[in-house]
PATI-180119 format. One record per residue (C-alpha): residue number from 1; x, y, z; residue in three letters. Coordinates in nm, 4 decimals. Example, Ala and Ser with C-alpha at 12.3 -4.5 7.8 and 13.67 -1.06 7.14 Angstrom:
2
NUKE  1  1.2300  -0.4500  0.7800  ALA
NUKE  2  1.3670  -0.1060  0.7140  SER
***
This chain:
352
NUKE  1  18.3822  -2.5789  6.7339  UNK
NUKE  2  18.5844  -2.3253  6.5407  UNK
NUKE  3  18.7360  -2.3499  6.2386  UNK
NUKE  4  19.0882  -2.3979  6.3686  UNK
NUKE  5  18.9736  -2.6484  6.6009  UNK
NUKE  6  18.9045  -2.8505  6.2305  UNK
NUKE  7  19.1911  -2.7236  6.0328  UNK
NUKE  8  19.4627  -3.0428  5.9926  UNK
NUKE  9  19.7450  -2.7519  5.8416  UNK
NUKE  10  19.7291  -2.6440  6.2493  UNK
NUKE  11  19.9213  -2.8726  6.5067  UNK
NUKE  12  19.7125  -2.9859  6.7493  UNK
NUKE  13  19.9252  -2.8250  7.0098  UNK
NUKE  14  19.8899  -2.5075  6.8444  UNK
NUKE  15  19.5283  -2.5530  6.7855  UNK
NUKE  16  19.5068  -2.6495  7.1916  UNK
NUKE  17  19.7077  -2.3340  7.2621  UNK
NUKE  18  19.5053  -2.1153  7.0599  UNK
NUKE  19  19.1522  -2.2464  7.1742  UNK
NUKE  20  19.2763  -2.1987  7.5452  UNK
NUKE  21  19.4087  -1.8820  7.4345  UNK
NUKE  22  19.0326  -1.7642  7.2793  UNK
NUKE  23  18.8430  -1.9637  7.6207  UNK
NUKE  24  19.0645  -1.7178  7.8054  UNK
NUKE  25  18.9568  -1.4033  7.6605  UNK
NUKE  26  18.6423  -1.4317  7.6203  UNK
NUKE  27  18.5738  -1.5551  8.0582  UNK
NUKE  28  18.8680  -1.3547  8.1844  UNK
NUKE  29  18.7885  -1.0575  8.4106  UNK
NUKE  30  18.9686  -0.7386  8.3613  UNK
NUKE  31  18.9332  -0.5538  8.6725  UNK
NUKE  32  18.9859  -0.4831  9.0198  UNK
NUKE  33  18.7978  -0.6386  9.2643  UNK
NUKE  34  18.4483  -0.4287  9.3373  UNK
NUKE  35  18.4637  -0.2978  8.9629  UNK
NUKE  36  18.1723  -0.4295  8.7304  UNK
NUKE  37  18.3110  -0.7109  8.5081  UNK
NUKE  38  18.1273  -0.9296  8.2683  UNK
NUKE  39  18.0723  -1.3015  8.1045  UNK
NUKE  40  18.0358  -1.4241  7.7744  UNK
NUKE  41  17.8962  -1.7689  7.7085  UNK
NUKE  42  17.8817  -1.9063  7.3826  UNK
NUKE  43  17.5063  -2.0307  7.3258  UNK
NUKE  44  17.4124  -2.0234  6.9958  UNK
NUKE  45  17.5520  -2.0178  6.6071  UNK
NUKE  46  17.3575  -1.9709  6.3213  UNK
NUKE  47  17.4537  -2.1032  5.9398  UNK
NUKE  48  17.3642  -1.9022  5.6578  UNK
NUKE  49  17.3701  -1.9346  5.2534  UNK
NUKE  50  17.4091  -1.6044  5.1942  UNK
NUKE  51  17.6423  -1.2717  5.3532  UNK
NUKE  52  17.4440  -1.1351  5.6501  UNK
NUKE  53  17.4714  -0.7417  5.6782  UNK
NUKE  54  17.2433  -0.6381  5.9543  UNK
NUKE  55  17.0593  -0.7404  6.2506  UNK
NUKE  56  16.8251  -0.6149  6.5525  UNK
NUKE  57  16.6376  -0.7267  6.8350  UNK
NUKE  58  16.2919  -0.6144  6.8969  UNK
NUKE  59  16.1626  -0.4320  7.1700  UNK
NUKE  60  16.0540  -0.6903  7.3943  UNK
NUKE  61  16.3627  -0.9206  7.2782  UNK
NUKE  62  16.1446  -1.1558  7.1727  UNK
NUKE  63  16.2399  -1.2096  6.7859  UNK
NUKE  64  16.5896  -1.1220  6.6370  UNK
NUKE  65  16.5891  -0.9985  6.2237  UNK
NUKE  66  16.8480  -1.1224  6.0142  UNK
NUKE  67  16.9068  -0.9277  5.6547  UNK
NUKE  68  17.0927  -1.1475  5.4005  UNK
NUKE  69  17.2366  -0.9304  5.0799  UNK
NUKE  70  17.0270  -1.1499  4.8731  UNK
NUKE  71  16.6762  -0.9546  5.0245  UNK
NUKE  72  16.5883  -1.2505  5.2476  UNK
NUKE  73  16.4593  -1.0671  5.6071  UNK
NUKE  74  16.4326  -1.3341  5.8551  UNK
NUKE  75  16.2722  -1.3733  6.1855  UNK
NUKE  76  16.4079  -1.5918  6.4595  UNK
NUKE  77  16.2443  -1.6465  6.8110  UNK
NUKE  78  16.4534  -1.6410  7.0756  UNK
NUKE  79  16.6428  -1.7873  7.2770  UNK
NUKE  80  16.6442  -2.1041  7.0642  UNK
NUKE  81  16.6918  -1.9528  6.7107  UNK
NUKE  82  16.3860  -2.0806  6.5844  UNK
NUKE  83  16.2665  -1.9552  6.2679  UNK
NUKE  84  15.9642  -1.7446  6.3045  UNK
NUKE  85  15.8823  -1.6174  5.9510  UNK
NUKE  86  16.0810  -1.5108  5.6298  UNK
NUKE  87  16.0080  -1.1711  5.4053  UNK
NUKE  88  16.1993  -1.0920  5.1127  UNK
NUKE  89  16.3345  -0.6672  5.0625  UNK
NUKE  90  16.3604  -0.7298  4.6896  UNK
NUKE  91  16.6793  -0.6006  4.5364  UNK
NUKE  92  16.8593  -0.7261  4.8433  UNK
NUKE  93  16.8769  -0.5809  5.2043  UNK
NUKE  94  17.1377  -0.3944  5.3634  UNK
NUKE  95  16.9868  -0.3492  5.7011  UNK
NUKE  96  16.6851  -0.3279  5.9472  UNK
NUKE  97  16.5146  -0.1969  6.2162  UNK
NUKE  98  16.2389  -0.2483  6.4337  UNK
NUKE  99  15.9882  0.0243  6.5495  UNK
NUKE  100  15.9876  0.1458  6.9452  UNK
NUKE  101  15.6503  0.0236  6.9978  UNK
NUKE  102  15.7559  -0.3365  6.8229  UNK
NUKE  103  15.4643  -0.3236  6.5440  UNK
NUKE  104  15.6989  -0.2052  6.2998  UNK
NUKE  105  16.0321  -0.3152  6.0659  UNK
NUKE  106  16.1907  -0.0808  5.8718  UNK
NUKE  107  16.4511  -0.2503  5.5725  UNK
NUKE  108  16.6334  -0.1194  5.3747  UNK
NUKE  109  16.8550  -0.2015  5.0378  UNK
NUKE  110  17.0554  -0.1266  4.7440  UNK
NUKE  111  16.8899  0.1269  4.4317  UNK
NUKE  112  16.7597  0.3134  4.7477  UNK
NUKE  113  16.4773  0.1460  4.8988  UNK
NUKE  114  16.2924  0.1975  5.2304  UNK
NUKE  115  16.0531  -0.0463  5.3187  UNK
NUKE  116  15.7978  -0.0690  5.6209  UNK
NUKE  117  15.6220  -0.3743  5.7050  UNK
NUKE  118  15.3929  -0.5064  5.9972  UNK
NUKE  119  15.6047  -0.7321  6.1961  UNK
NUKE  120  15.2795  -0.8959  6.3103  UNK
NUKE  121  15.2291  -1.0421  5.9553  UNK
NUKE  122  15.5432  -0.9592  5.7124  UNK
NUKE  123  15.3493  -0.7991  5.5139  UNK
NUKE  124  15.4196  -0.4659  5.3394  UNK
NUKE  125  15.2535  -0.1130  5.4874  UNK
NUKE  126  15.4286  0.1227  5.2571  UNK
NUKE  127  15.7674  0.1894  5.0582  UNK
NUKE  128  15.9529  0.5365  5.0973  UNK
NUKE  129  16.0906  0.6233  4.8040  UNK
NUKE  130  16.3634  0.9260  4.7644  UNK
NUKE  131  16.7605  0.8201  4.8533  UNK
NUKE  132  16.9565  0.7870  4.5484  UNK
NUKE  133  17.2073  0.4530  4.5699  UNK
NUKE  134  17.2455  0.2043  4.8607  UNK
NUKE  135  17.0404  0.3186  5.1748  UNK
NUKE  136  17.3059  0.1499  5.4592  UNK
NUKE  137  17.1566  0.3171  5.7647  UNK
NUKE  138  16.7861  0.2863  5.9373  UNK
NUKE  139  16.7063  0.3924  6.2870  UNK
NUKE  140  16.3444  0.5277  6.4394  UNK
NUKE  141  16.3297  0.8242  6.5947  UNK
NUKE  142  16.2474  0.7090  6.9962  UNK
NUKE  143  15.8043  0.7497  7.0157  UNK
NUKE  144  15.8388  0.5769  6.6476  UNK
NUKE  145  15.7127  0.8833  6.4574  UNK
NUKE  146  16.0012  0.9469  6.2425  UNK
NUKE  147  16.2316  0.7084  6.0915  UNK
NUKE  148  16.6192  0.8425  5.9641  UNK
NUKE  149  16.8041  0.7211  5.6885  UNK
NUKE  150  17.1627  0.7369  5.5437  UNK
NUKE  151  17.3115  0.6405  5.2178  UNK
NUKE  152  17.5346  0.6241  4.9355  UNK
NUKE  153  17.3873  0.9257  4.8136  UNK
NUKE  154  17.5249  1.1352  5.1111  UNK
NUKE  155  17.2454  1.2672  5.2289  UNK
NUKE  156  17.0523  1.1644  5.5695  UNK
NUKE  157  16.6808  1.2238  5.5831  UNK
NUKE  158  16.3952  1.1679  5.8350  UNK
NUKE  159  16.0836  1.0145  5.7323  UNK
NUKE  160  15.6869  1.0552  5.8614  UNK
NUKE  161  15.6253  0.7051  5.9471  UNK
NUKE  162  15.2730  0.7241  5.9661  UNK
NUKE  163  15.2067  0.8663  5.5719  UNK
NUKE  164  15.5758  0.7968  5.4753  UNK
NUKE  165  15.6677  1.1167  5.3420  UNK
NUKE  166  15.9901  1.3249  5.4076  UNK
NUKE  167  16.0241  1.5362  5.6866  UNK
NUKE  168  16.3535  1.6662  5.6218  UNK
NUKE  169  16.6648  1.5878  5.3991  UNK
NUKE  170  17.0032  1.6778  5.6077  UNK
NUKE  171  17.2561  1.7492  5.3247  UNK
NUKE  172  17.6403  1.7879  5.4684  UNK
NUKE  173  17.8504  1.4606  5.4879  UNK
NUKE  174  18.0249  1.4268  5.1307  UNK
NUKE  175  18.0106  1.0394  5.0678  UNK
NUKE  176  17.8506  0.7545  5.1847  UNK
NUKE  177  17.6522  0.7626  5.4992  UNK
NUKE  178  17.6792  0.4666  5.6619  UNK
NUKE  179  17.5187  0.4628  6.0197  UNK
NUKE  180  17.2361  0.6774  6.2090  UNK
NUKE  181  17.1319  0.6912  6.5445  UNK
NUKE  182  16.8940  0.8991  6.7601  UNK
NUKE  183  16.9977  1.0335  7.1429  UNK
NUKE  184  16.7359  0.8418  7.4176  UNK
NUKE  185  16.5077  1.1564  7.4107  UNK
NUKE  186  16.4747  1.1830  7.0077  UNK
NUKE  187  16.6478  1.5807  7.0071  UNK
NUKE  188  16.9238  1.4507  6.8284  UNK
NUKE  189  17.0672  1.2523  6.5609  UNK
NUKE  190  17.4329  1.1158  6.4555  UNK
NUKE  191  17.5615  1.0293  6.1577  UNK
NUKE  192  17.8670  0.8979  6.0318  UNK
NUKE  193  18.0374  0.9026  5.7005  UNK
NUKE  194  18.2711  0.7818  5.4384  UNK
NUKE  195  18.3915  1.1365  5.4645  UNK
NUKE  196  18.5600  1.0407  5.8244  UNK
NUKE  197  18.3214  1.3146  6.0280  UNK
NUKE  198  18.0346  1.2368  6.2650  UNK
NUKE  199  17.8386  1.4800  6.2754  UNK
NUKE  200  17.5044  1.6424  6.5260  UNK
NUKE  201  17.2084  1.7569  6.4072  UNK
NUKE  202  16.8836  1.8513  6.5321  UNK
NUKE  203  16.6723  1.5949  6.5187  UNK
NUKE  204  16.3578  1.8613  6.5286  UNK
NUKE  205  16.4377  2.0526  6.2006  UNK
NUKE  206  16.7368  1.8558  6.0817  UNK
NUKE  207  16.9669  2.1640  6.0826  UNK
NUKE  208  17.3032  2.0631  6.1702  UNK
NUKE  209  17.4443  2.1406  6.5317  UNK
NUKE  210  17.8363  2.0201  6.4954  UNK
NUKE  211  18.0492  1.8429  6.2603  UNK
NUKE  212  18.2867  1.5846  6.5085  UNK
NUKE  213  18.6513  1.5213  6.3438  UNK
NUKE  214  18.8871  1.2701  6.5080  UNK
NUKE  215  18.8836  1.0266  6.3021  UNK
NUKE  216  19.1372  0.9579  5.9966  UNK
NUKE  217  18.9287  0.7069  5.8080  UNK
NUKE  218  18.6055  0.6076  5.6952  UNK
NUKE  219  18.3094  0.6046  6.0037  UNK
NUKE  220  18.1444  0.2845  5.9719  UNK
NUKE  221  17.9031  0.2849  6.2637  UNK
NUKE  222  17.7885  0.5476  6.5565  UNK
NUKE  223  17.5799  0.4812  6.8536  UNK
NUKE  224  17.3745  0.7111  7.1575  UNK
NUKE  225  17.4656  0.5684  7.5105  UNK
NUKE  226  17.1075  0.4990  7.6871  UNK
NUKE  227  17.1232  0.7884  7.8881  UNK
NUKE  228  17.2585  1.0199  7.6338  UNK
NUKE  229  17.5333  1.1715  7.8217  UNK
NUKE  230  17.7957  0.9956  7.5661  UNK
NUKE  231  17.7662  0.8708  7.2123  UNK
NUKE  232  17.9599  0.6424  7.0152  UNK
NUKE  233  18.1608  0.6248  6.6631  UNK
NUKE  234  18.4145  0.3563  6.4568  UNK
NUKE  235  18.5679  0.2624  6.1382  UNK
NUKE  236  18.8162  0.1491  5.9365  UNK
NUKE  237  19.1169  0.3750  6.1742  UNK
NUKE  238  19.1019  0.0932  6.3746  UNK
NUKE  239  18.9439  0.2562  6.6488  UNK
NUKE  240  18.6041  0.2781  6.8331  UNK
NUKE  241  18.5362  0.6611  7.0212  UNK
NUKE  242  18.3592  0.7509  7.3019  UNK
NUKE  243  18.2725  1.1650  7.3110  UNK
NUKE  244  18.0769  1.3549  7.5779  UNK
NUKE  245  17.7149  1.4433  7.4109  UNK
NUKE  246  17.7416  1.7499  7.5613  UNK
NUKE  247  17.9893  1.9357  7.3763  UNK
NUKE  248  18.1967  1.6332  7.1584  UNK
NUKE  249  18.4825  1.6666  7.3648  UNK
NUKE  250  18.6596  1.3058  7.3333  UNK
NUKE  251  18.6460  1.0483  7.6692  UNK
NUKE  252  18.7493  0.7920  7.4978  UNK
NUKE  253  18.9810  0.6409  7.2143  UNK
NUKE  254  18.9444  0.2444  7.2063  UNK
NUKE  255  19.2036  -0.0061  7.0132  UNK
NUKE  256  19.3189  -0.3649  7.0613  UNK
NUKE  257  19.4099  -0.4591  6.7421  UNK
NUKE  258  19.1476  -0.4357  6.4882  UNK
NUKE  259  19.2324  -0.3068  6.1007  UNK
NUKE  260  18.8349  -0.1796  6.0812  UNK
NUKE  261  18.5671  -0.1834  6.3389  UNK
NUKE  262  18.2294  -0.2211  6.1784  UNK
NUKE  263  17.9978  -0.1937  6.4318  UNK
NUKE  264  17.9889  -0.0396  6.7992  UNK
NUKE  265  17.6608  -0.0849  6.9984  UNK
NUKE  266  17.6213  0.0305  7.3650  UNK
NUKE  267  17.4509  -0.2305  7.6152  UNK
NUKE  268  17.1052  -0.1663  7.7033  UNK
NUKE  269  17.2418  -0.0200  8.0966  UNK
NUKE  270  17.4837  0.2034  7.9294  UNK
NUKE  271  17.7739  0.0464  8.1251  UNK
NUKE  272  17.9669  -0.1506  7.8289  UNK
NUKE  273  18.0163  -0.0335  7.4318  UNK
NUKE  274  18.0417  -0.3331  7.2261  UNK
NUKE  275  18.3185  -0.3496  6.9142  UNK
NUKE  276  18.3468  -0.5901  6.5930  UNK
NUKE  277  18.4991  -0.5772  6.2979  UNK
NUKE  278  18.7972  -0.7061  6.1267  UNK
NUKE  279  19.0654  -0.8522  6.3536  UNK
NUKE  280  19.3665  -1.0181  6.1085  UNK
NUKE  281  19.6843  -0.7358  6.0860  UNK
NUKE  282  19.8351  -0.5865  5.7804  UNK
NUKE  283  19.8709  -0.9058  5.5941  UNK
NUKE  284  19.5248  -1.0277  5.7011  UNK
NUKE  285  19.3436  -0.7118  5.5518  UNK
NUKE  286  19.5702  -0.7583  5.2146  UNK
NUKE  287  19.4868  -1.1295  5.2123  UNK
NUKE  288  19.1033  -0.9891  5.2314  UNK
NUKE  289  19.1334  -0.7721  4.9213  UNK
NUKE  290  19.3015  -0.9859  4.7152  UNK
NUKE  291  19.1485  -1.3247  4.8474  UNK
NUKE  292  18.8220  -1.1825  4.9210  UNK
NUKE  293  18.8155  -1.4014  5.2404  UNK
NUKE  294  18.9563  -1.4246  5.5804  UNK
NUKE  295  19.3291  -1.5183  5.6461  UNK
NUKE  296  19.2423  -1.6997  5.9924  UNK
NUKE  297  18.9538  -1.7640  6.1811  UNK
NUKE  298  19.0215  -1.7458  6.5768  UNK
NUKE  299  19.1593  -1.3920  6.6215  UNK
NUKE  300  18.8840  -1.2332  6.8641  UNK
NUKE  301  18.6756  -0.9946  6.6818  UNK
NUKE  302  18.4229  -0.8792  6.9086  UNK
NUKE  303  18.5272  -0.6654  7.2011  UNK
NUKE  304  18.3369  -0.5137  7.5174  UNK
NUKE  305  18.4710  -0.2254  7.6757  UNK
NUKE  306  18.3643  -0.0739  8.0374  UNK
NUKE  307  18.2164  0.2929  7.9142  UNK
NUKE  308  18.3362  0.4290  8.2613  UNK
NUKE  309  18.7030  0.3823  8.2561  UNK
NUKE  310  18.7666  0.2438  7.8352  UNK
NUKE  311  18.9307  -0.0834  7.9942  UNK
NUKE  312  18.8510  -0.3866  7.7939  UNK
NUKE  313  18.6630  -0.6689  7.9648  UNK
NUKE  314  18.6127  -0.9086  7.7175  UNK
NUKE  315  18.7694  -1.0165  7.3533  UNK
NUKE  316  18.4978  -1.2667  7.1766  UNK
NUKE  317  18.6227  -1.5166  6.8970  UNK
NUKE  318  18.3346  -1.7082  6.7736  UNK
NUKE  319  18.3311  -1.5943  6.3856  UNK
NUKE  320  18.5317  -1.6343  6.0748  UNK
NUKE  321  18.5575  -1.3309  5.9118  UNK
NUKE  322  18.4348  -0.9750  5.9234  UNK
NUKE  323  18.1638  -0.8932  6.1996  UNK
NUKE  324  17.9647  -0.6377  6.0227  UNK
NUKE  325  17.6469  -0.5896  6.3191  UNK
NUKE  326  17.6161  -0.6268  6.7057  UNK
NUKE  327  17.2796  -0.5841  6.9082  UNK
NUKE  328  17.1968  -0.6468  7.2326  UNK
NUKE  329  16.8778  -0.7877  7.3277  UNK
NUKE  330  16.6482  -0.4954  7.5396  UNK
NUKE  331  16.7203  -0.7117  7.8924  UNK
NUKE  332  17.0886  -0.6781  7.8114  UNK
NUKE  333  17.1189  -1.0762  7.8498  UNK
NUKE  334  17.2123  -1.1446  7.5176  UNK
NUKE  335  17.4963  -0.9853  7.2397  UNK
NUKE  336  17.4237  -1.0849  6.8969  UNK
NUKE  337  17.6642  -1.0521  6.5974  UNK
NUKE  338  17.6605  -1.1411  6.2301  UNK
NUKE  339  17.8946  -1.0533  5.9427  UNK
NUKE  340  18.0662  -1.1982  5.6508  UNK
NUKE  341  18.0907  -1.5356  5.7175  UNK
NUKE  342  17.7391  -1.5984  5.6415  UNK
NUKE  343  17.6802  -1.7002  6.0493  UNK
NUKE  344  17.5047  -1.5659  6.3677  UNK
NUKE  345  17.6630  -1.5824  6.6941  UNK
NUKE  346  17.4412  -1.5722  6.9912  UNK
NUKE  347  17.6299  -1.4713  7.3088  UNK
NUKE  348  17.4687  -1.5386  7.6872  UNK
NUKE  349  17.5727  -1.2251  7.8965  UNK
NUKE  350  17.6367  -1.2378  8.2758  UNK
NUKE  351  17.7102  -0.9055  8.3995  UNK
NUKE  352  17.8903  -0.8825  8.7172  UNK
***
């Protein structure tokens, strides 16, 4: 039940109207007849103590990690949200990863830690030492040899995972680095930045291939489609872009109402790009700074878009705040999200 479904300052007709209004969106197809569509079900919602940041499914899509800012990395089986096991990224954790081959997480947190540990047994394998500031960004390098990082220090650098030392620091973006991912094959990596640019560089040598401007704010999160032919970028412009891999020519420009958008994550077949973030208007986002909370709780802030055409298929309301992560689990069944209201949405997908 949502918040507003609780909340005795709402009429109950409005409250009716408004849940009917969120039902709607989120079950509603938005195409023509023969197009792909998709379903979102509601299956699961997780309470936490503490502001989640990040979160990731393993490679078999058994086990989800949760990163709370306190350092608390958690391990849930899935479906059922069972808790599997708990480590602790001392300092507090910003965000996570898993290795390609599974045996593998990667954390990371603020004062510039990397940390690798066997997901096996939670314990510790080896600490990589080397960003100065918050690390935000963690992805491996597809084989699991390398691992790339981005921070508040600017800089992105890839790691040797198997004796942890540094392979190569990519210096270019001039503020925070907050998001990192490789292209299917492992030739490339993207990065965005505080400094509004996404940029391409060679994953091989780390020398930078193309700097990517479009954006007029801060880019909070970039993604590789599956099959590499189109990669992903969004932040606080209130937009999530689509551009062709090939040459960064923009396909797409996404909006539908968000002030920021936080996260954008492709689905495992490539065919929908996944968008969360902040959902509450011009007073909403004031309310935020000042309040340091959310205004209201049943705008939609999750929203899947078809990659072939940029129509919207589906608006999601199931949190009450920011939505800071997305991940899909490897089957493409399942769309996770977690943000600042200290909760973890599980969301059963039925793709059409």
């Amino acid at each position: 039940m949502t918040s507003a479904a609780r909340d005795p300052h709402i009429p109950a007709l409005t409250r009716r109207a408004l849940l009917a209004s969120a039902a709607a969106l989120a079950t509603a197809p938005a195409f023509a007849s023969g197009a792909p569509t998709l379903r979102a079900t509601p299956a699961r919602k997780l309470r936490f103590t503490q502001i989640l940041r990040q979160l990731a499914f393993s490679p078999s899509g058994h086990l989800l990690a949760t990163t709370e800012v306190d350092g608390a990395i958690k391990l849930w089986r899935m479906p059922d949200l069972q808790l599997d096991r708990t480590f602790t990224h001392a300092g507090g954790a910003t965000t996570v990863a898993f290795s390609p081959d599974g045996s593998l997480i990667a954390t990371a947190g603020y004062g510039g830690s990397i940390r690798l540990w066997s997901a096996a047994t939670g314990q510790p394998v080896r600490s990589l030492p080397g960003h100065a500031g918050t690390v935000w960004a963690l992805a491996f390098r597809p084989g699991g040899a390398m691992l790339a990082s981005g921070g508040e220090d600017s800089q992105v650098r890839q790691w040797r995972v198997a004796d942890g030392s540094l392979a190569h620091t990519l210096a270019g973006h001039r503020r925070n680095v907050w998001s990192v991912a490789y292209s299917p094959r492992g030739e490339r990596l993207v990065s965005g930045s505080f400094d509004y640019d996404v940029r391409l560089w060679s994953a091989q040598d780390g020398r930078l291939e193309r700097i990517v401007s479009g954006h007029t704010q801060a880019v909070v999160s970039v993604d590789y489609s599956p099959a590499g032919d189109v990669f992903a970028s969004s932040g606080d412009d209130c937009t999530a872009r689509v551009w062709r891999a090939a040459d960064a020519t923009p396909v797409h420009v996404l909006t539908g109402g968000a002030d920021h958008t936080y996260a954008v994550k492709f689905s495992p077949d490539g065919r929908w790009l996944a968008a969360a973030g902040r959902e509450k208007g011009t007073v909403g986002t004031l309310w935020k700074q000042v309040a340091g909370h959310a205004l209201l709780s049943l705008d939609p802030t999750i929203r899947l878009w078809r990659v072939q055409d940029g129509r919207l298929q589906l608006a999601l309301a199931g949190h009450d705040d920011d939505v800071w992560s997305l991940a899909f689990s490897p089957d493409g069944g399942w769309l996770a999200s977690a943000g600042a209201d200290k909760a973890v949405a599980l969301w059963r997908l039925d793709a059409g």
